[in-house]
N, C-alpha and C positions, 0 to 999 in steps of 0.2 A: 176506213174501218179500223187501221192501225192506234189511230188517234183515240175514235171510242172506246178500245178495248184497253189501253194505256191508262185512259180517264176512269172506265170502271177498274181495274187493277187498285186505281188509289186511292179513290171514294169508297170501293166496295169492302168486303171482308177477304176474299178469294185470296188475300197474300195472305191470308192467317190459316185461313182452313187449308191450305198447301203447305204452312209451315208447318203443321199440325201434322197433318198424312206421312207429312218429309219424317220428321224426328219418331213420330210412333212405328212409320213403316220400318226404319234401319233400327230402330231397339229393337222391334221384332226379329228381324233378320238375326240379329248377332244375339238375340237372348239362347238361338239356338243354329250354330255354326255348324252341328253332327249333323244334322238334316241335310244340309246341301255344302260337306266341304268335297271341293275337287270334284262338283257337280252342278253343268248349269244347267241341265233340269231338274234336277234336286234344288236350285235357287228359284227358279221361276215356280216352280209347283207351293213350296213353303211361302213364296209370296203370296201365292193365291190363296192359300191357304189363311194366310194374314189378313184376306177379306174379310173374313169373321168382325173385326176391328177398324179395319181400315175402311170398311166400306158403308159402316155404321158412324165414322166418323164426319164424311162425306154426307151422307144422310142430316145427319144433324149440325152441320155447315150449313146447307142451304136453307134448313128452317131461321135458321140464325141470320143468315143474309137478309131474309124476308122480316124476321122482327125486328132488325135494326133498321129499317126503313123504316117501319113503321113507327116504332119508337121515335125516331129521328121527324116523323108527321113529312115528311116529304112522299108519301105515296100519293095523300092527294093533290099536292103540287104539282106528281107527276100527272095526276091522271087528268088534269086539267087541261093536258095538250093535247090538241086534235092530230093526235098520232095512236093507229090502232096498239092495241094492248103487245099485242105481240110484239111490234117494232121497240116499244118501249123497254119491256122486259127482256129480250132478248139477248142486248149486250151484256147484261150485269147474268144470263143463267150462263153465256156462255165464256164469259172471264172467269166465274169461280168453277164448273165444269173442268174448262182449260188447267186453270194451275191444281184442283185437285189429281189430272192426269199426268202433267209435268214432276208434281209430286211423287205419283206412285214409281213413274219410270226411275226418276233420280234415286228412290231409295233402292230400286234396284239395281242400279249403276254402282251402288253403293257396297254392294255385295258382290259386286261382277269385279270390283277390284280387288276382292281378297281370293274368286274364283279365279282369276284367269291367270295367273302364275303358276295353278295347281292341276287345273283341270289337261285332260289329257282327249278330250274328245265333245264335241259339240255336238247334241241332234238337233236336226232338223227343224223338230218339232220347236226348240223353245223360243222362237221369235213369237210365234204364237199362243204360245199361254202365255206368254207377256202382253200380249196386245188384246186378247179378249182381255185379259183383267184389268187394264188401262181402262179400256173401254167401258168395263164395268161402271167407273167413277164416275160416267154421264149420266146412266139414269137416277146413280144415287143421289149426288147432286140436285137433278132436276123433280125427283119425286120429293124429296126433303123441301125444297123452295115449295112446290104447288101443297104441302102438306103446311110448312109454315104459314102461306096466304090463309090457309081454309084455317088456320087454329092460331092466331098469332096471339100466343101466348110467353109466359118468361119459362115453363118446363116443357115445350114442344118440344127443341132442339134436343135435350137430355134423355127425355121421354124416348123419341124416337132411338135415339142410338140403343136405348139399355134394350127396346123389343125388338130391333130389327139383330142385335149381336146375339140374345136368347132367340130368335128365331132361325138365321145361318145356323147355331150351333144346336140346337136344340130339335129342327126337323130332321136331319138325318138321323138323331139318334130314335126320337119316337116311333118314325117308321124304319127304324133295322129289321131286317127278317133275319133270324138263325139262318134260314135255308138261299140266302141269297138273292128272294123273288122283291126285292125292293121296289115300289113305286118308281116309274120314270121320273114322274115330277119332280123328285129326289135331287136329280142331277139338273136340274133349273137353275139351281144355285153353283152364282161366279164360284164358292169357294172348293176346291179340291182337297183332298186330304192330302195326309205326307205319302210320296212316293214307297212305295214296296221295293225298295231296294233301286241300285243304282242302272239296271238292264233293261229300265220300263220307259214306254212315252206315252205320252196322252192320246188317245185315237180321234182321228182328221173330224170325223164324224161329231166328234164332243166339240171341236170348236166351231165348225160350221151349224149346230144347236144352238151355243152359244150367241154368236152373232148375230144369228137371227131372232132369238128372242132379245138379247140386250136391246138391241137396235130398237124392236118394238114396246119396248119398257121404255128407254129416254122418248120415243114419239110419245109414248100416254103419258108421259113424267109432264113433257113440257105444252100438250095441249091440252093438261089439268090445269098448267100452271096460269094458262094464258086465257082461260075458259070463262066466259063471263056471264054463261048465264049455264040452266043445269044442263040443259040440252047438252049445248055444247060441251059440258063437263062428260056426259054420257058416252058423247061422240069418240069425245078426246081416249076414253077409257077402250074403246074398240080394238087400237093396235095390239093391247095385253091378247085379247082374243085367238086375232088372228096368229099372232108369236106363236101363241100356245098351241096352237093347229098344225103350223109349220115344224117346229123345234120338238116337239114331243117324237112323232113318230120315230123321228132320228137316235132319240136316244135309251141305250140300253137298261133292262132292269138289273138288278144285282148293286145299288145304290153306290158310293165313290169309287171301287175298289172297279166295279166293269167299268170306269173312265180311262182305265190303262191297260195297254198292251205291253206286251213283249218287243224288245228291240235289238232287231238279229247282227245291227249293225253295231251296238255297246257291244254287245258276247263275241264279236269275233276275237278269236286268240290272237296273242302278242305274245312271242318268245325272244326269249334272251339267244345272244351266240353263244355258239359250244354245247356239250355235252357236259354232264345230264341236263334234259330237256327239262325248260324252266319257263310256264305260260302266265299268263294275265291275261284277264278279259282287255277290250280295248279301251273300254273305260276306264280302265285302272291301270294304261301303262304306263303312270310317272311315277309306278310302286316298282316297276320292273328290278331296277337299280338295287333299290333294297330287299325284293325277296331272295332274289337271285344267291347269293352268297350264302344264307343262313339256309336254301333250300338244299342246296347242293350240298351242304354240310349235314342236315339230315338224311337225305341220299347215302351218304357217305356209312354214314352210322345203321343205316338200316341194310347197307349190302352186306351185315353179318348171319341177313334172316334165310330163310331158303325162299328160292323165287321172292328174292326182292324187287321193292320198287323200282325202277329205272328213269321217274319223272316225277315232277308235280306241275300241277295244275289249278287253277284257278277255278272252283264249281260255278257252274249258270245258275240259273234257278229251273224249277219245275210251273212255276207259275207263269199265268196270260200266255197259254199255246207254248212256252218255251219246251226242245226237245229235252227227254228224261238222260241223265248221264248214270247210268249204273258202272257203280262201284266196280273197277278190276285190279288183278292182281298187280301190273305195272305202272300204275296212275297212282300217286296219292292227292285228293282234291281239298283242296281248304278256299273257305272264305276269307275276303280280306277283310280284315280290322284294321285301322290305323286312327290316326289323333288329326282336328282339323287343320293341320299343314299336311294331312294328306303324307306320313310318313308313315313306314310302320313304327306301331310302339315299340316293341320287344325285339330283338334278333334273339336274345333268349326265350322267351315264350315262345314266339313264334317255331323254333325251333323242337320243342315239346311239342307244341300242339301238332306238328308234323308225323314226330315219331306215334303218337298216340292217335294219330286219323289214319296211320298205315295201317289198324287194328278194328278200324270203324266195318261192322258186319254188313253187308249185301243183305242183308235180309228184314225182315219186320220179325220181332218179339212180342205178342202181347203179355207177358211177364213180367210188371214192373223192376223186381227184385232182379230180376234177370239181368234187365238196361243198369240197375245202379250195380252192380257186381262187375258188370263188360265196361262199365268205363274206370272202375277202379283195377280193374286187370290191364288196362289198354294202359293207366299209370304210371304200374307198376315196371310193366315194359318199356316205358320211354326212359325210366328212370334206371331198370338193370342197363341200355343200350347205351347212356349217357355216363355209367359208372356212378348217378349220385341219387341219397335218398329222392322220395319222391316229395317236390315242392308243396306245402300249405295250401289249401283252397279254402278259403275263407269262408265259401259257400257251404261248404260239405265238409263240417267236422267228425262226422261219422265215417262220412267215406276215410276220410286224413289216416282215422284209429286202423281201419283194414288196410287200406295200402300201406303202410310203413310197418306194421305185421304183415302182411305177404310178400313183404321185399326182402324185411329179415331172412325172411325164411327160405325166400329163393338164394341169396348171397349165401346162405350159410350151408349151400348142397354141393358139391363136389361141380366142377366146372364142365363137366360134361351133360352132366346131368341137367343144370341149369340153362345149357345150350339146348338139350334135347324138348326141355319142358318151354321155351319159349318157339321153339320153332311149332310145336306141336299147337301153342296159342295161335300162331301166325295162319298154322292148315285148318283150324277151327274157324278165325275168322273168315278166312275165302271159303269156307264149304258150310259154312254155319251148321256144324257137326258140332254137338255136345257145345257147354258154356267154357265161355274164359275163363271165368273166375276159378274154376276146377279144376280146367285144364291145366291150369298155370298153379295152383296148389298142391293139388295132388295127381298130378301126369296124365298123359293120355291111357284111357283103360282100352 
């Protein structure tokens, strides 16, 4: 078996369509690093996600394998031999099959080297959205061959790839529901979107869907392939069926986004030693190192407020089940941002954005003016706390013109005063009594 699969390797195309998957799969990966740095389920998921392409490439590989036979007139040379169809075709579906899956792994092996220096935590889960999508590459593969045989044409191959990548990418969108109520069949499709953040995994349930219908997609792929009369073509189309019997019920409506859950084992905290208490989710404790100092130094500058902070904290999400963390007076919560070394960018931003999340209201506003006023007061405060104008926001030249008139004007009040008008900001934010922006301009009434 060794030998035939060596002999098709070298006659066949399978070392092209694998080089092909190899080089487009690791472009993909590294065209976008932010998606999965310091995350190997954030790598495994944007792989899948790279089906859109990859598995269109695959697709139209196999039609390709089939017209180069045919081109090449050795189909009927083969078929001359009293060997059933299947026996004959089998090596060459299952040598190019083979390396377009050796392919996909490789490219992601390819990205596991720039993960695994950084990453701070491994779930469970990603051996398994790695290996359905592996997997994926058999039916594509084998449905492309049995589509080449039936159309051996010179734009099969091409053909295929351009409807099956507008098809992956194009049926989620047609059937989005506003409200959530997405078609199951939705999630049929190997590809996944990009993860919701870094505390999510895929649910057991999606991949046991998965496998069961892939599984019955490469059986119709390759007893189309092998099918020689319609009967039997009919026959061969059966497994689609049954998959779909199987694999539906299993899977949720709410289209890509119900494919993930919550992962109680990313969000467990990770604290630094010493006081002030200084957390990371556990996904994120190779950031430890680096918040720690610039948190504590916020800390430091915010024990001028009244009932100040005494921690920060890393927030969870409120999304897929995860518990709600409401806003208190001792906690200050920030999300992590960092660069894909997985460092943080700033020890000076990060530092602002500390001072200025100590001011973030417990409450809901429906007042838009309201929210653009409370974060130009929350500003302004980082910046009286830090002694210096308030930094440029490139985003919000409007806001820039108010904060740096409402800083003047606080710097230039008697130091008591300006003490009394920001602590009074501080009782506004925890009791969501009267707006910041007033409070902090013209005193508490």
């Amino acid at each position: 078996m060794r030998r035939i699969l060596r002999t098709e390797l070298r006659r066949s195309s399978a070392l092209g369509v694998g080089l092909v998957v190899l080089v487009i799969g690791m472009g993909l990966l590294y065209l976008a690093p932010g998606n999965w740095a310091g995350s190997w389920m954030g790598l495994a998921v944007t792989h899948r996600m790279d089906l859109i392409l990859l598995w269109s490439l695959a697709l139209a590989g196999g039609a390709w394998q089939v017209r180069r036979e045919r081109r090449s007139r050795v189909d009927e040379l083969f078929a001359s031999v009293a060997r059933p169809r299947w026996q004959r075709l089998a090596p060459t579906a299952v040598a190019v099959a083979l390396t377009a899956v050796v392919a996909y792994l490789a490219a992601f092996l390819a990205g596991a080297v720039r993960v695994a220096p950084t990453a701070s935590y491994y779930p469970p889960g990603t051996p398994l959205v790695l290996a359905v999508g592996a997997l994926s590459m058999i039916p594509a593969v084998w449905i492309g061959m049995a589509v080449g045989r039936a159309l051996p044409y010179l734009v099969t191959a091409p053909a295929l790839a351009v409807v099956a990548a507008m098809g992956l990418l194009g049926v989620p969108i047609v059937f989005t529901d506003p409200k959530g109520h997405d078609p199951r069949f939705v999630l049929l499709s190997p590809v996944l979107s990009t993860p919701l953040g870094d505390l999510v995994t895929v649910a057991g349930r999606i991949h046991v869907a998965h496998t069961v219908w892939l599984v019955c997609v490469a059986a119709a792929g390759f007893g189309l392939l092998v099918a020689t009369t319609r009967r039997g073509a009919a026959l061969a189309a059966t497994p689609v069926l049954l998959g779909a019997a199987v694999a539906l019920p299993m899977l949720p409506t709410g289209g890509n986004e119900a494919a993930f859950r919550f992962d109680p084992a990313a969000a467990q905290l990770v604290c630094a030693e010493g006081a002030p208490r200084v957390c990371v989710r556990k996904v994120h404790a190779r950031l430890l190192p680096d918040v720690t100092p610039p948190a504590r130094q916020a800390l430091a500058l915010l024990a001028k407020l009244p009932e100040p902070p005494t921690a920060v904290v890393e927030a969870g999400t409120s999304y897929f089940g995860a518990p709600s963390q409401p806003y208190t007076a001792d906690t200050v919560q920030f999300y992590a941002t960092f660069d894909v070394r997985v460092r943080l960018r700033s020890a000076d931003e990060f530092v602002q954005d500390l001072l200025t999340d100590a001011f973030i209201r417990p409450c809901d506003r429906t007042d838009p003016d309201d929210g653009e006023h409370s974060y130009v007061a929350r500003r302004v405060v980082a910046a009286w706390l830090t002694g210096k104008a308030p930094a440029p926001d490139p985003n919000d030249r409007a806001g820039d013109a108010m904060a740096k008139r409402a800083y003047q004007e606080l710097v230039a009040l008697p130091p008591a005063e300006q003490r009394a008008r920001v602590a009074a900001a501080r009782r506004a934010a925890l009791t969501c009594e009267g707006k910041l922006y007033e409070v902090l301009t013209e005193g508490a009434r």
